[in-house]
ZAMARGU-4260 file (C-alpha; in steps of 0.2 Angstrom, whole numbers, plus 5000, padded with zeros to 4 digits):
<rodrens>
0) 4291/5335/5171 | 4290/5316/5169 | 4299/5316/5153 | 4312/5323/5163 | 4311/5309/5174
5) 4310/5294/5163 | 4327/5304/5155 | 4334/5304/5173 | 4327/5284/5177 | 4337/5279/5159
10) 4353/5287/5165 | 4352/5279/5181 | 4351/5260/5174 | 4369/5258/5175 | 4370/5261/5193
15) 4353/5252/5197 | 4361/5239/5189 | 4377/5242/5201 | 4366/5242/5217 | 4358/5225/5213
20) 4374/5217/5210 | 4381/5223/5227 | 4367/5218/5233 | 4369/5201/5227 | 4386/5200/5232
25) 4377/5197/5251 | 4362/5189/5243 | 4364/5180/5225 | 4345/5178/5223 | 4347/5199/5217
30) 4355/5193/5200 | 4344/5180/5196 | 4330/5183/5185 | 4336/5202/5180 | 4325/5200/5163
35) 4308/5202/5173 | 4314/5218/5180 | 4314/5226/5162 | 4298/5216/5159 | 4305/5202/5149
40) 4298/5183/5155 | 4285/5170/5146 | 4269/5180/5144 | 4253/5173/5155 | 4245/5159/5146
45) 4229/5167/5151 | 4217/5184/5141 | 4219/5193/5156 | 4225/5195/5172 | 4224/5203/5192
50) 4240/5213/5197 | 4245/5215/5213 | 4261/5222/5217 | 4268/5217/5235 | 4285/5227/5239
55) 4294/5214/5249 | 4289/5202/5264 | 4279/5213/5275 | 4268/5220/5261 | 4266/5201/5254
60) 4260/5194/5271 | 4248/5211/5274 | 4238/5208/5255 | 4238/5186/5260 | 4220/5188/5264
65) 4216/5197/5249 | 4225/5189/5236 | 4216/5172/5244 | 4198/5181/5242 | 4204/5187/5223
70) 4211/5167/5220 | 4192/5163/5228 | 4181/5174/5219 | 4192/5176/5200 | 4195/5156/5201
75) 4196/5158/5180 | 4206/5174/5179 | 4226/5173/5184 | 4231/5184/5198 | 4251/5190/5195
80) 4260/5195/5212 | 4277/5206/5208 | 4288/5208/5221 | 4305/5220/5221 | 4315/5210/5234
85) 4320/5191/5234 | 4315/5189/5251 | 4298/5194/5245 | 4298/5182/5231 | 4302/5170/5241
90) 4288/5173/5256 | 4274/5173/5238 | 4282/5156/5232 | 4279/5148/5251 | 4260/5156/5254
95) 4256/5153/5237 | 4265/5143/5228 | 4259/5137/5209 | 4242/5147/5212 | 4247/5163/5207
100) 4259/5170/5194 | 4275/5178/5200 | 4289/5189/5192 | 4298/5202/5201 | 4291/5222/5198
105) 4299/5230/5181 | 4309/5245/5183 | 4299/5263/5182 | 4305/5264/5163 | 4291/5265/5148
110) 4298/5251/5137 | 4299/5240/5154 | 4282/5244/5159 | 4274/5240/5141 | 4283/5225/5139
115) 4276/5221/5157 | 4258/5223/5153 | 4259/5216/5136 | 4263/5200/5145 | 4249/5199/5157
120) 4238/5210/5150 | 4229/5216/5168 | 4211/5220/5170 | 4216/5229/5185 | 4231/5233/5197
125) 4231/5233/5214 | 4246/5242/5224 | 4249/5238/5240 | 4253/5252/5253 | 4263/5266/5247
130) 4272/5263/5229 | 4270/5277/5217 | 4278/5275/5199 | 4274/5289/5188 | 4276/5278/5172
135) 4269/5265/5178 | 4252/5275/5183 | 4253/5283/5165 | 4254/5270/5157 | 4239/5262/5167
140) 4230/5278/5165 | 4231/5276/5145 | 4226/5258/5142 | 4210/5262/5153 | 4219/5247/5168
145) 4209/5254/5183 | 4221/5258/5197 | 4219/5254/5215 | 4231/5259/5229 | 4227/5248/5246
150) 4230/5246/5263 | 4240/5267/5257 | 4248/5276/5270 | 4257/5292/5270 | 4268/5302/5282
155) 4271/5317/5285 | 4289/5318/5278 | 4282/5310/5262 | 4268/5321/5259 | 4280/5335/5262
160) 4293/5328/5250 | 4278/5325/5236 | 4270/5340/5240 | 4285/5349/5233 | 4283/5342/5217
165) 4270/5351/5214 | 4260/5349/5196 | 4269/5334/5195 | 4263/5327/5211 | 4245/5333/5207
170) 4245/5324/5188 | 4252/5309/5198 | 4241/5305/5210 | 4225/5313/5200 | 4227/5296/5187
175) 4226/5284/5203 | 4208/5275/5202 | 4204/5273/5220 | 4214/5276/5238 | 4210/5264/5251
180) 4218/5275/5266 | 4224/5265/5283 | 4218/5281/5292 | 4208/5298/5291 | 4225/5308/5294
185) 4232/5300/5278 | 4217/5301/5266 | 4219/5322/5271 | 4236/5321/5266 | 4231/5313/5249
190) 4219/5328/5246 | 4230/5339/5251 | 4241/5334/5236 | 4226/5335/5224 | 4218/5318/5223
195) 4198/5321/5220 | 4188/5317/5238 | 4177/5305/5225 | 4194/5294/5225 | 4198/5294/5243
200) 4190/5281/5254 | 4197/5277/5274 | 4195/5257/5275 | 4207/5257/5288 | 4222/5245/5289
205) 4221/5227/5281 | 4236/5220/5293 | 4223/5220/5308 | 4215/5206/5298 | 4228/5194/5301
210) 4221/5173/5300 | 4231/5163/5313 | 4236/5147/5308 | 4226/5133/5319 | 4239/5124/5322
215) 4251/5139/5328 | 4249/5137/5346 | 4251/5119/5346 | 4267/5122/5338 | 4272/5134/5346
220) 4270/5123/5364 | 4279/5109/5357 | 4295/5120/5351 | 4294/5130/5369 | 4296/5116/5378
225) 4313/5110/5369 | 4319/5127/5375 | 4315/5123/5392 | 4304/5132/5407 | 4311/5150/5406
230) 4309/5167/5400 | 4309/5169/5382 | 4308/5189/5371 | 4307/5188/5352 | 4317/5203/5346
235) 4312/5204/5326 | 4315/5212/5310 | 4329/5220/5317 | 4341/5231/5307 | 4361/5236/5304
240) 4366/5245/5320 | 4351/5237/5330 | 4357/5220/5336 | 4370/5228/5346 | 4358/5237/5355
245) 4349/5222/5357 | 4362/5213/5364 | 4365/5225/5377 | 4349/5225/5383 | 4349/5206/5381
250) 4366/5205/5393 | 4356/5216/5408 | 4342/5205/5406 | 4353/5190/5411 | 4356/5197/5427
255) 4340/5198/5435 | 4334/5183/5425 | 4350/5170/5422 | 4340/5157/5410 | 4331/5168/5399
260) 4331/5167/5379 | 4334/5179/5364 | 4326/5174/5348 | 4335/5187/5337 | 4328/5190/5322
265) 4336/5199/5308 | 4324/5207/5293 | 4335/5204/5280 | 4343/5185/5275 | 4359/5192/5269
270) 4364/5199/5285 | 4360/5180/5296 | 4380/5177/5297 | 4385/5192/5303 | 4372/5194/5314
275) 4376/5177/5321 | 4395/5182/5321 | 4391/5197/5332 | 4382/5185/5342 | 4398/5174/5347
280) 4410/5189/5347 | 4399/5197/5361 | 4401/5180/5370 | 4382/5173/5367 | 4379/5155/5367
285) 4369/5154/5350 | 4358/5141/5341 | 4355/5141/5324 | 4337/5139/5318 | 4342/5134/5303
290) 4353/5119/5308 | 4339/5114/5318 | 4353/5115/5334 | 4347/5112/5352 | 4342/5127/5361
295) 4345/5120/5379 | 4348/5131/5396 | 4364/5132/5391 | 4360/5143/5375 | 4357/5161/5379
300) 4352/5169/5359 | 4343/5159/5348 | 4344/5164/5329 | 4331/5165/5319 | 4339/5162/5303
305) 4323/5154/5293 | 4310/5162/5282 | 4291/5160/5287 | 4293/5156/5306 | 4290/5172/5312
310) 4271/5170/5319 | 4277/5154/5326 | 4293/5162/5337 | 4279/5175/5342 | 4267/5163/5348
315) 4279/5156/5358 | 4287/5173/5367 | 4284/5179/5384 | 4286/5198/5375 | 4290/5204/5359
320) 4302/5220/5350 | 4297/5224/5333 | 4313/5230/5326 | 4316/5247/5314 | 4313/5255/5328
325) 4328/5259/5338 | 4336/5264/5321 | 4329/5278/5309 | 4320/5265/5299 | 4303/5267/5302
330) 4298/5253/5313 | 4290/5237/5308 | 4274/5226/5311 | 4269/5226/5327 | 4251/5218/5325
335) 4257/5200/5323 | 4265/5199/5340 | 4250/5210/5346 | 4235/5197/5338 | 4242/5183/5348
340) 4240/5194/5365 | 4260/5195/5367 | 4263/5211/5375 | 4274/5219/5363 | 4289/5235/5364
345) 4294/5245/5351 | 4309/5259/5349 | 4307/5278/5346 | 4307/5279/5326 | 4290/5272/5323
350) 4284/5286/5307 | 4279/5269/5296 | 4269/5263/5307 | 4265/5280/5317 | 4244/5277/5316
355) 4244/5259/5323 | 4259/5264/5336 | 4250/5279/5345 | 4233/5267/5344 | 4242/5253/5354
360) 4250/5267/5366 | 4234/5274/5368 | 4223/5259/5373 | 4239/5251/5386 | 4244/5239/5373
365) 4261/5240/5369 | 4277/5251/5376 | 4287/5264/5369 | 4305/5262/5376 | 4319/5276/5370
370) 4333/5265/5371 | 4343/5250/5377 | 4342/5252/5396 | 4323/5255/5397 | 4323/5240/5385
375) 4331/5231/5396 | 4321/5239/5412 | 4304/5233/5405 | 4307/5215/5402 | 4316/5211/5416
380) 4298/5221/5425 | 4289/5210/5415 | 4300/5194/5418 | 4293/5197/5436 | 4276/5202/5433
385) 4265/5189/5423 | 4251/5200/5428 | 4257/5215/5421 | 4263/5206/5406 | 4245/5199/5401
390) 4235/5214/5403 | 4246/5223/5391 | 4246/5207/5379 | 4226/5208/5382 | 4223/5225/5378
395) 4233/5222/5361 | 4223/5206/5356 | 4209/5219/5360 | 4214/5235/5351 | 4218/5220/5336
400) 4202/5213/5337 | 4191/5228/5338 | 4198/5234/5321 | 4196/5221/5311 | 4185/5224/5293
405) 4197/5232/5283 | 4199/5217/5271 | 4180/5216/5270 | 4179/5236/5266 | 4194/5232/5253
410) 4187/5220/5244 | 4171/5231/5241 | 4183/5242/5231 | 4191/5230/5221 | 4174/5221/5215
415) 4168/5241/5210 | 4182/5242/5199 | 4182/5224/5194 | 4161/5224/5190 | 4158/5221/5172
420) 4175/5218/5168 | 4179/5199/5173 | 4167/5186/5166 | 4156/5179/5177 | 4161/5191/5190
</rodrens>
């Protein structure tokens, strides 16, 4: 079975190719660098290596902690980050610059993969969240690289979709090291696909460890008050098909409430022009973050159009959306806005995040809306009641606080797979 899909990985390459050039014709970072993608870069001036493999954005801001505690307690061993998407190269270059070595992920292919490990030559490999690549597994499982999968969840319609791969599935997910599950429902839907109980452990999620910068209330004081003294809602990550919605909701808000403020921000770079071209069609007076423009009273939408400001736009909201939510997407984040006590909404399609989401329903810390009118219903409520709005914002900062210790139980797992094998570990 996985001969047959390394056959059907080659014959795709031309039309992988096609789908990075398209996507480069939006975002040119996507044909840059294209050699690291079938493993071809300088190899690490270095014996051996720490792998740890970031998706994009969200997964390289979840695993900052730990790659700081491996940069910590490896000082004399390289830690490599791949990333698959610019934006997430670009998010590993700003928290770690020169301290870390970074080349984008190689495709799933065996020449790729070897050429990949011949160049760092890793002592271990740490995935983070859910990313399963048969070749990439086998061909960690052969040269003896101990495999770690962190921070993993798994829906429902995954373990479905795996579950009907059946041997293949099994051999799979039987070569992965260690599973560090976010929650007990998904360790059971690891075993259920055949991973030993001996491989399975529930540390719980890593992303309720987030470190606040000092400074980011400060900041986040200063940039308020150049908006001025009114109502201010952070919609983020939002998606194709979303800030419409948004905007709709945005529009009824500005009935009740005639001065507040939209900080729209869209997940992906690529779509920042069109997004602010939406804006101005739909008669918004928008600022540009990025041209540093003055958000005054008379500006209704603010555009988040930066990379890295997130936390800071946050900390400075009266109440946050997390997008990915009112589209199929999955949802996004929702314990950044929720660890700085900012009461914090969400849309109906919240599978990626469905654990943390049903926690922060359960305890009163967050609010499920199902479309753009209750969207709009809630904030304009909220808008009127500060009251209302800090207890929710409280309980999340308290549902944040009380799960805290993933990182610490993750750690654990790296250093038993790591003992013995990096000197003077």
């Amino acid at each position: 079975m996985r001969r047959l899909y390394t056959i059907l990985i080659y014959l795709g390459l031309p039309l992988i190719l096609l789908r990075i050039l398209w996507k480069s014709l939006r975002n040119p970072d996507y044909r840059l660098r294209i050699s690291e993608r079938f493993g071809i870069f300088p190899s690490l001036a270095a014996d051996r290596s720490i792998w740890v493999h970031a998706v994009s954005v969200g997964e390289a801001q979840a695993a900052e902690p730990m790659i700081r505690w491996l940069l910590d307690q490896y000082p004399h061993t390289p830690v490599v980050v791949t990333t698959t998407t610019p934006t997430g190269s670009e998010r590993v270059r700003v928290l770690f610059g020169e301290s870390v070595f970074h080349v984008y992920f190689p495709y799933d292919i065996p020449l790729a993969i070897r050429g990949f490990l011949s160049r760092v030559r890793p002592l271990m490999l740490v995935m983070v969240e859910t990313e399963i690549w048969p070749n990439l597994i086998e061909e960690c499982h052969r040269n003896n690289i101990p495999t770690l999968l962190a921070n993993a969840r798994l829906s429902e319609k995954s373990a479905r979709g795996y579950a009907r791969l059946g041997s293949f599935t099994r051999d799979i997910f039987g070569k992965i090291g260690l599973i560090a599950a976010q929650a007990p429902v998904d360790a059971e839907r690891f075993l259920g696909l055949g991973v030993p109980h001996d491989r399975v452990r529930v540390t719980g999620s890593i992303k309720f460890d987030i470190k606040l910068n000092a400074s980011l209330h400060e900041q986040a004081e200063v940039l308020r008050r150049s908006w001025g003294h009114r109502p201010i809602w952070v919609a983020a990550s939002t998606h194709e098909g979303e800030e419409e919605q948004i905007l709709a909701a945005h529009n009824r808000i500005l009935l009740a409430h005639t001065e507040a403020l939209l900080v729209l921000v869209p997940r992906h770079p690529e779509r920042f022009e069109r997004v602010h071209a939406l804006c101005v069609q739909q008669g918004f007076s928008v600022a540009k973050r990025s041209s540093m423009d003055h958000c005054g009273l008379d500006k209704t939408v603010l555009l988040g159009d930066t990379m890295g400001e997130l936390m800071l736009f946050y900390a400075t909201a009266d109440a946050a959306f997390v997008g990915g939510s009112l589209v199929s997407t999955g949802g996004h984040n929702v314990l950044e806005p929720a660890a700085l006590g900012v009461p914090v909404l969400f849309g109906p399609h919240m599978f990626n995040f469905s654990v943390i989401s049903r926690l922060l329903l359960a305890e009163d810390a967050a609010v499920q809306i199902a479309n753009t009118q209750a969207l709009a219903e809630v904030l304009v409520r909220w808008f009127s009641d500060a009251s209302e709005r800090t207890r929710i914002g409280e309980n999340a900062l308290r549902v944040v606080e009380a799960n805290k210790g993933a990182l610490e139980r993750l750690v654990e797992l790296i250093k038993e797979l790591l003992d013995g094998q990096v000197s003077g570990a």
